[in-house]
Gaussian input, Z-matrix of N, CA and C with variables (Angstrom, degrees):
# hf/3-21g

backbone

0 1
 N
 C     1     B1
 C     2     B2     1     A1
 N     3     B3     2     A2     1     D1
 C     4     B4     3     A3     2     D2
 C     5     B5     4     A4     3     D3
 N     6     B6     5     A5     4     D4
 C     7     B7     6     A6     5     D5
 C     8     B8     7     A7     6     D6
 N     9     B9     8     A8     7     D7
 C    10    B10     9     A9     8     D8
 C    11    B11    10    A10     9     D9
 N    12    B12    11    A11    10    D10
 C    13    B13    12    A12    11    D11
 C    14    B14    13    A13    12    D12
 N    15    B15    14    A14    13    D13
 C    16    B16    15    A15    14    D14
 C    17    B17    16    A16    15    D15
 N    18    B18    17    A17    16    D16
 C    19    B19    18    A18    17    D17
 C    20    B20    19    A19    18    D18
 N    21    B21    20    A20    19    D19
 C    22    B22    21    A21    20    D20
 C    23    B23    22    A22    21    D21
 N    24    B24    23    A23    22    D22
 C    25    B25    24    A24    23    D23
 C    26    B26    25    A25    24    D24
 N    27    B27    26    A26    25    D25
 C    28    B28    27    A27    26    D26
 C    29    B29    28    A28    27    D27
 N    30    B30    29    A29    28    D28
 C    31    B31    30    A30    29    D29
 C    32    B32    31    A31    30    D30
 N    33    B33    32    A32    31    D31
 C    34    B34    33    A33    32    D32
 C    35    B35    34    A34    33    D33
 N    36    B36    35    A35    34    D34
 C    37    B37    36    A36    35    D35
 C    38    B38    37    A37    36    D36
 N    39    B39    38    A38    37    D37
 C    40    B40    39    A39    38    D38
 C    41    B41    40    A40    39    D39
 N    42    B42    41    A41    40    D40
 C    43    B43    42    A42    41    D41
 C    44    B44    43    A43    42    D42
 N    45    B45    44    A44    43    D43
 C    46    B46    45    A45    44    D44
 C    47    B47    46    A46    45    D45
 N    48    B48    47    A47    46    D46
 C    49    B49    48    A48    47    D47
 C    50    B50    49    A49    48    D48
 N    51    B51    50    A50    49    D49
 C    52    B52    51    A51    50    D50
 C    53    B53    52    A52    51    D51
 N    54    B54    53    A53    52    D52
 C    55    B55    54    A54    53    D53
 C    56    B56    55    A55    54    D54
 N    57    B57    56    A56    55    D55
 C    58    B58    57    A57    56    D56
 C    59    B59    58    A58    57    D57
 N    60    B60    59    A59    58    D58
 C    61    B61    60    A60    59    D59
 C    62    B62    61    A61    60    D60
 N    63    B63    62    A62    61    D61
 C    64    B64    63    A63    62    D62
 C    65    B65    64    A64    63    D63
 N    66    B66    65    A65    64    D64
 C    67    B67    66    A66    65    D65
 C    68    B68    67    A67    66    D66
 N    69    B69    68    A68    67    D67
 C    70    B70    69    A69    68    D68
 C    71    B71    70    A70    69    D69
 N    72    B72    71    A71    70    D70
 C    73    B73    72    A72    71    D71
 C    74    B74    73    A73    72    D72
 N    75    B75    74    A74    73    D73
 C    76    B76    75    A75    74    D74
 C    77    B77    76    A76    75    D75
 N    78    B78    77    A77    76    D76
 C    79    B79    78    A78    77    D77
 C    80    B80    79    A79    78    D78
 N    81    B81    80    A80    79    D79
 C    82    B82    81    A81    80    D80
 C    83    B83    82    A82    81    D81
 N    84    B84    83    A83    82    D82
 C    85    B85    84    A84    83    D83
 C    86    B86    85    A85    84    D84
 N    87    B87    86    A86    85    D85
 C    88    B88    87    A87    86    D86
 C    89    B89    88    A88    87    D87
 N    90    B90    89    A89    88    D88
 C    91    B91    90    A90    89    D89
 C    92    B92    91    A91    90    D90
 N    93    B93    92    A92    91    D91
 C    94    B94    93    A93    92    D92
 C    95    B95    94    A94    93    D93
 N    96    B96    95    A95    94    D94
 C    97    B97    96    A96    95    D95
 C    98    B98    97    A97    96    D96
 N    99    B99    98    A98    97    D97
 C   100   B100    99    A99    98    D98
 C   101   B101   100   A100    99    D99
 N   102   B102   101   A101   100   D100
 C   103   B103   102   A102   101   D101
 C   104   B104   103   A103   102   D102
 N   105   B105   104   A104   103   D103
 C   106   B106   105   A105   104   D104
 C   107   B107   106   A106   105   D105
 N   108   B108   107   A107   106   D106
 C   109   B109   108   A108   107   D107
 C   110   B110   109   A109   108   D108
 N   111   B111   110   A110   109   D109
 C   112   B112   111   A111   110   D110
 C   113   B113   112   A112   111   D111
 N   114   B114   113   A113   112   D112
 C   115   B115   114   A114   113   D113
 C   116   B116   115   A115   114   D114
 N   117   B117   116   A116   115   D115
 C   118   B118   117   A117   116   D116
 C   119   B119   118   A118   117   D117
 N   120   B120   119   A119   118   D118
 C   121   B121   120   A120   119   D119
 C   122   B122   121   A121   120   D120
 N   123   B123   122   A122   121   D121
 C   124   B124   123   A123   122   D122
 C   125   B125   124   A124   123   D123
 N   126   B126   125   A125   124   D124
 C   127   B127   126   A126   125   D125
 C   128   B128   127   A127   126   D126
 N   129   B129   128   A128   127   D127
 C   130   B130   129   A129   128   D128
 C   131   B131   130   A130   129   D129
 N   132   B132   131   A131   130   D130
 C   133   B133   132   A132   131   D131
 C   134   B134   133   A133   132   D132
 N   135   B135   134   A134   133   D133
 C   136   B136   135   A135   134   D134
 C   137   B137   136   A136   135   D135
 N   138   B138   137   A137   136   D136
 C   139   B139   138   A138   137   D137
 C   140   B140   139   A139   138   D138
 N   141   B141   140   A140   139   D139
 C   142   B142   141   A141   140   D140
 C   143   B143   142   A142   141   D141
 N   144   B144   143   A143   142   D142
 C   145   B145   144   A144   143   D143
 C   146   B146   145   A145   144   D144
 N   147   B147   146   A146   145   D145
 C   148   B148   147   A147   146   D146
 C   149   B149   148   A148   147   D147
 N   150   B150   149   A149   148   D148
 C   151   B151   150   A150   149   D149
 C   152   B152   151   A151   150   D150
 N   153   B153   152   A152   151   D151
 C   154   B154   153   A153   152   D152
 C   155   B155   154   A154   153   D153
 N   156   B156   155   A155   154   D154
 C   157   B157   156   A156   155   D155
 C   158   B158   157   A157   156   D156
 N   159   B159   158   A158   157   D157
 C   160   B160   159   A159   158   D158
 C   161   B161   160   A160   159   D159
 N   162   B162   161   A161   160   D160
 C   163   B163   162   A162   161   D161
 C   164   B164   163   A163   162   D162
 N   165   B165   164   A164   163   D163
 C   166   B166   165   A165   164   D164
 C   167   B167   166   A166   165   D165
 N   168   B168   167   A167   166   D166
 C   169   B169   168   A168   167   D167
 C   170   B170   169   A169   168   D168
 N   171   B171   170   A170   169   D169
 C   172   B172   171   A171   170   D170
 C   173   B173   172   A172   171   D171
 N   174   B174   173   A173   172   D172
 C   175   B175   174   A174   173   D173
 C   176   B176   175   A175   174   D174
 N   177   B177   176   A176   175   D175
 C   178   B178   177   A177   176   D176
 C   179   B179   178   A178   177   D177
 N   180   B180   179   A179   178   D178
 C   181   B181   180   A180   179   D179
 C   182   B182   181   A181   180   D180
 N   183   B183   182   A182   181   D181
 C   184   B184   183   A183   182   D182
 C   185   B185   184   A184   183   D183
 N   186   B186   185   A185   184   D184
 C   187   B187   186   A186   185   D185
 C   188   B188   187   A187   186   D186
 N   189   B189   188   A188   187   D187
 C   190   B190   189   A189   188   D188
 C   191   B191   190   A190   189   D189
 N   192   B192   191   A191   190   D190
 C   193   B193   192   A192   191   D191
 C   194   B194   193   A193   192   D192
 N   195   B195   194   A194   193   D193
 C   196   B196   195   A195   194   D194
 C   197   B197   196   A196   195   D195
 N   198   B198   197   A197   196   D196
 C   199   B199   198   A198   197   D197
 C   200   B200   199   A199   198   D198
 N   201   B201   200   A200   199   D199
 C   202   B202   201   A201   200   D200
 C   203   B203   202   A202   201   D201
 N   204   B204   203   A203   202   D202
 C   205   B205   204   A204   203   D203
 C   206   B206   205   A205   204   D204
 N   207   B207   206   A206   205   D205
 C   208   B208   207   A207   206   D206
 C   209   B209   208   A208   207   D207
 N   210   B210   209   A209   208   D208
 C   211   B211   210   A210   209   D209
 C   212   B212   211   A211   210   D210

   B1=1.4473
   B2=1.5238
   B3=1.0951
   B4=2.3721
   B5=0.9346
   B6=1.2915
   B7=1.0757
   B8=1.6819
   B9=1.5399
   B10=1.2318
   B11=1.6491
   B12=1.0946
   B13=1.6806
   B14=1.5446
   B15=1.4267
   B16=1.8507
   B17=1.8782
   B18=1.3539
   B19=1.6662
   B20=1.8157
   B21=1.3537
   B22=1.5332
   B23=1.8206
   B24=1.2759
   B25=1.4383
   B26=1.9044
   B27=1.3959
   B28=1.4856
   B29=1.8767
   B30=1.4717
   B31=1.0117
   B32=1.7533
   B33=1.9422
   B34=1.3844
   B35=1.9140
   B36=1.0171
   B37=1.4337
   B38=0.8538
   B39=1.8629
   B40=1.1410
   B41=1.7455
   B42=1.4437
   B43=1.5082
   B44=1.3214
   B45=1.6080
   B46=1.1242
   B47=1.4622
   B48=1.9246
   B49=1.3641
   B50=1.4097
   B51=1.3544
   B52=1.7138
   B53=1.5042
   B54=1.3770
   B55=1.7511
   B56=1.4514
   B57=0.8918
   B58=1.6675
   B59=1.7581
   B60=1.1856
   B61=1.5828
   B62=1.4432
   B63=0.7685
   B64=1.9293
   B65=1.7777
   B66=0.6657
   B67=2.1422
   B68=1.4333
   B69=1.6044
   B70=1.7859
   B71=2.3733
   B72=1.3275
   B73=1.2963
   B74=1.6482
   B75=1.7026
   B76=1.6130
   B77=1.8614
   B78=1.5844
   B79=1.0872
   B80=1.7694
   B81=1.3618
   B82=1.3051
   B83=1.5967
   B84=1.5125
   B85=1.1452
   B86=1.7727
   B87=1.6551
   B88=1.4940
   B89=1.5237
   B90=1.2784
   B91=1.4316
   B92=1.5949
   B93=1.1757
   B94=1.1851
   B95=1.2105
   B96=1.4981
   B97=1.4305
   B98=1.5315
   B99=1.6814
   B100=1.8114
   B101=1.8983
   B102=1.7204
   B103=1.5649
   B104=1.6858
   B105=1.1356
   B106=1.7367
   B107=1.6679
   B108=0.9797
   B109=1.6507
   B110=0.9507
   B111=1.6839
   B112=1.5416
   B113=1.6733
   B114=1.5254
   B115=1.3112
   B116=1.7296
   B117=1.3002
   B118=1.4053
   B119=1.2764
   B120=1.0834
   B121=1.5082
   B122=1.4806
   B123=1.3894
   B124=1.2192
   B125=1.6549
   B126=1.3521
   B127=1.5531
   B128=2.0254
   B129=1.4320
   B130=1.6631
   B131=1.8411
   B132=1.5070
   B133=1.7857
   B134=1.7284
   B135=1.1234
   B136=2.0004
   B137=1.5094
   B138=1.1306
   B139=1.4121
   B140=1.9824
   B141=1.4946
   B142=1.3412
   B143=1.6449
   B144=1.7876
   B145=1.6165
   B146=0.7010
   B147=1.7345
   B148=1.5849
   B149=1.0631
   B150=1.7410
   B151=1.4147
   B152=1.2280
   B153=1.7109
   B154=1.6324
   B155=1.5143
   B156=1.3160
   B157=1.8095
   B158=2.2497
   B159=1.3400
   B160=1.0357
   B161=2.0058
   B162=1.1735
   B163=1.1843
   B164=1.7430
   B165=1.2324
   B166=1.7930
   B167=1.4688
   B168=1.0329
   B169=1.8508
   B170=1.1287
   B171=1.5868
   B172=0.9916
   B173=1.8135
   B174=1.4002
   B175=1.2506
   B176=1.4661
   B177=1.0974
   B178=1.4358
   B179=1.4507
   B180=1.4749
   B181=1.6578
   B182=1.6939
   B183=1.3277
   B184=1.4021
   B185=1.8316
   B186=1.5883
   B187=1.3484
   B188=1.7260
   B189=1.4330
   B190=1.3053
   B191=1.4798
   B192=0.9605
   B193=1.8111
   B194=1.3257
   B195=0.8861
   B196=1.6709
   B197=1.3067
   B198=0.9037
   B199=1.8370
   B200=1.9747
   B201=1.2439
   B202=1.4594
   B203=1.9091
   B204=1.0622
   B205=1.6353
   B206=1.5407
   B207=1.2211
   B208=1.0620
   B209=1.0999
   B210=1.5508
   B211=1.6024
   B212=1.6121
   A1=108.47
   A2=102.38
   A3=113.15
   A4=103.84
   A5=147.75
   A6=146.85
   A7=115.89
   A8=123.44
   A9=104.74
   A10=123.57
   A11=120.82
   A12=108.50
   A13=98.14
   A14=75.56
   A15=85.99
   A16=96.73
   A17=114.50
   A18=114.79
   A19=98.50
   A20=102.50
   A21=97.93
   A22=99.16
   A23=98.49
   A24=77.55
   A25=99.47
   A26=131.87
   A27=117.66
   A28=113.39
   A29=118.13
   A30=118.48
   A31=118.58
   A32=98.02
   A33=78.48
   A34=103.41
   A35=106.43
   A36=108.95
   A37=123.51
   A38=109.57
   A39=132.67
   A40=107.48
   A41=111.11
   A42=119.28
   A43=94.60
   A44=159.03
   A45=142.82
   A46=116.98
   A47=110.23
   A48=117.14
   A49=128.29
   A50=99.53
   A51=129.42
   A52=107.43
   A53=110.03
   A54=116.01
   A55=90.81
   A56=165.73
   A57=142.22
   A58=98.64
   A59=115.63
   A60=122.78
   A61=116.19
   A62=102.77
   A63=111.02
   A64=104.75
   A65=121.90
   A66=109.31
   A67=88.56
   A68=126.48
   A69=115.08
   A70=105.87
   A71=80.28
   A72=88.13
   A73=115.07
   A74=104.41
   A75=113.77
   A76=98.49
   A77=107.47
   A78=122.95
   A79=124.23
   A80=112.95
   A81=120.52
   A82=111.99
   A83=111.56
   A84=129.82
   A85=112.04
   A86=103.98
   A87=104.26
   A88=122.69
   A89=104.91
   A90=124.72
   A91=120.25
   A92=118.70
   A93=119.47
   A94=111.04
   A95=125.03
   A96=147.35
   A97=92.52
   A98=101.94
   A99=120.09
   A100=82.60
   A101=109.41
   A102=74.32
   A103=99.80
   A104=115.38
   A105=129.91
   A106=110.50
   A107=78.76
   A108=117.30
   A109=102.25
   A110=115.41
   A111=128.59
   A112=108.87
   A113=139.93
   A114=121.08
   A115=107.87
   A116=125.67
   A117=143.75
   A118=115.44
   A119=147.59
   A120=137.60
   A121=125.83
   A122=92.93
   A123=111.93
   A124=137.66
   A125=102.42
   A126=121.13
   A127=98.35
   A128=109.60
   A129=89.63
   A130=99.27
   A131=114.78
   A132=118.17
   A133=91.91
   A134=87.56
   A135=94.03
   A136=114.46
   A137=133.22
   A138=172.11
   A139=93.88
   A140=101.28
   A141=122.72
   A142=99.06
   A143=117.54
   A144=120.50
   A145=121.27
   A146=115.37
   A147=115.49
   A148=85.32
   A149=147.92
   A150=127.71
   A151=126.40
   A152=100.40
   A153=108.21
   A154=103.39
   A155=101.22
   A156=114.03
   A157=90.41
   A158=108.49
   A159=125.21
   A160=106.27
   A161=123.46
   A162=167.66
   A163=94.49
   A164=106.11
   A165=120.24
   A166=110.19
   A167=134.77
   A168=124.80
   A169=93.35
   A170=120.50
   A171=123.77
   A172=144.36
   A173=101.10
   A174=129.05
   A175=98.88
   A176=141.15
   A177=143.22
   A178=114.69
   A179=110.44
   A180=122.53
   A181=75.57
   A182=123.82
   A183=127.63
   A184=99.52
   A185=98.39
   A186=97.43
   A187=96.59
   A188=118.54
   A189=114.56
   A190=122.55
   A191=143.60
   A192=154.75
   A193=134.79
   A194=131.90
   A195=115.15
   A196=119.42
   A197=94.21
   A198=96.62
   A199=99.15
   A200=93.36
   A201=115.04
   A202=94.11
   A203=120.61
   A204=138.57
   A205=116.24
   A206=133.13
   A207=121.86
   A208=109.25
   A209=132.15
   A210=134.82
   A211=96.72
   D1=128.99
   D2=177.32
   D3=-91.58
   D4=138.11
   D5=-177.65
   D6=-133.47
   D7=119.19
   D8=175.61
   D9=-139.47
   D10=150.96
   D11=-169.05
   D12=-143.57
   D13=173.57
   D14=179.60
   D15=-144.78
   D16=-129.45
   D17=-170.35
   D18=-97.83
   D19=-14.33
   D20=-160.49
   D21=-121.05
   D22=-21.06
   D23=-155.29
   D24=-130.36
   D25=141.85
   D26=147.97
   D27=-95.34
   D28=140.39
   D29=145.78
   D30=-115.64
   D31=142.75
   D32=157.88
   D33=-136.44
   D34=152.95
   D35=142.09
   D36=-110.29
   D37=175.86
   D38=-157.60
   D39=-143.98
   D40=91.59
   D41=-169.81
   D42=-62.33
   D43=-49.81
   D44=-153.91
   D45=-76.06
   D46=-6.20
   D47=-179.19
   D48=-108.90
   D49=-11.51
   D50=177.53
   D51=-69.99
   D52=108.11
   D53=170.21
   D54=-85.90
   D55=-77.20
   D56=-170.96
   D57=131.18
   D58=29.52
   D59=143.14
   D60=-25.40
   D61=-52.60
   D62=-166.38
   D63=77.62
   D64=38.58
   D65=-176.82
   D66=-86.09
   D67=-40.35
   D68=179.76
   D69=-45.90
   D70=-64.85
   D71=-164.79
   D72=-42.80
   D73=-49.55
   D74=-167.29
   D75=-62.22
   D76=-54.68
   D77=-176.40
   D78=-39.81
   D79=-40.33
   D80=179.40
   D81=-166.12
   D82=68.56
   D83=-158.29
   D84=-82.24
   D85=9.58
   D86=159.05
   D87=-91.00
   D88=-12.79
   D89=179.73
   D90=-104.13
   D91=-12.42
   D92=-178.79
   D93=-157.51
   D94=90.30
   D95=-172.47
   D96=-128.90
   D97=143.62
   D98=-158.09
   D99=-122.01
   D100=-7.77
   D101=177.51
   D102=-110.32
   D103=35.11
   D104=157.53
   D105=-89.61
   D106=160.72
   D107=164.66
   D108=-134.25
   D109=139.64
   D110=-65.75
   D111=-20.58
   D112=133.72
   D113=179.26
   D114=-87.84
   D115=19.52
   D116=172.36
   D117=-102.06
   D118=93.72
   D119=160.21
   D120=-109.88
   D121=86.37
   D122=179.26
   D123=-48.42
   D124=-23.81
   D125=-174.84
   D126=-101.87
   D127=12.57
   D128=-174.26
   D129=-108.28
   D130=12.30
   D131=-172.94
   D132=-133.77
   D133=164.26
   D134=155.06
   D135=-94.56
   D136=135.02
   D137=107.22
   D138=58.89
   D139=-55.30
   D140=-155.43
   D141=-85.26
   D142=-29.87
   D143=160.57
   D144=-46.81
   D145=-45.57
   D146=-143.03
   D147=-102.54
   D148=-21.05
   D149=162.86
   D150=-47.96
   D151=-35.63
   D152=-166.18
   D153=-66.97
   D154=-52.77
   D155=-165.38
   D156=-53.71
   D157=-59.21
   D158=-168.55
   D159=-37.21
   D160=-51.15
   D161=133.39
   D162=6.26
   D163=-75.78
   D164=179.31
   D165=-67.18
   D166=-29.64
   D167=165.14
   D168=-16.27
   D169=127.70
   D170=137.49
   D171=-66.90
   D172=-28.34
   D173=179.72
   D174=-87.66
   D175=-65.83
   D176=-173.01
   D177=108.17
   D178=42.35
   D179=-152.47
   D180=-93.91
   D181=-57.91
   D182=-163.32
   D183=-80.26
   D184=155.80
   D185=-169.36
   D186=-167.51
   D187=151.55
   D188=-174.88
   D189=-133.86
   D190=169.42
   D191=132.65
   D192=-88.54
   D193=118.84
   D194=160.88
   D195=-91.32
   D196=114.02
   D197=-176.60
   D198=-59.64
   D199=161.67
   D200=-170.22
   D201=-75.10
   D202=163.90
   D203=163.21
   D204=-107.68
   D205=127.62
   D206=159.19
   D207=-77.61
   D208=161.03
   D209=-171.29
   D210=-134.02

């Protein structure tokens, strides 16, 4: 399991569950490019994208949190 976060958000995947659709990549391809290192970049969308895109996995390899806000 990869795991990545920032102030707002956790993602993780899960390479052993990913059939390789691509809907992350096509879907929001500033955030999730496979020819990066890290291929996750969590800090290049807002929080509420990468749920949406996150959202369409078909496989359910990708998966998320929202971290809480203090107010």
């Amino acid at each position: 399991m990869q795991e990545y976060e920032n102030a707002k958000l956790i993602v993780r995947f899960d390479p052993q569950v990913c059939i390789h659709v691509g809907a992350c990549l096509r879907g929001l391809p500033a955030v999730f490019d496979a020819s990066r290192d890290p291929w996750i970049d969590i800090d290049a969308a807002p929080a509420e994208a990468i749920a949406d895109t996150i959202g369409r996995c078909p496989s359910g390899a990708l998966s998320y949190r929202l971290k809480a806000t203090a107010d």
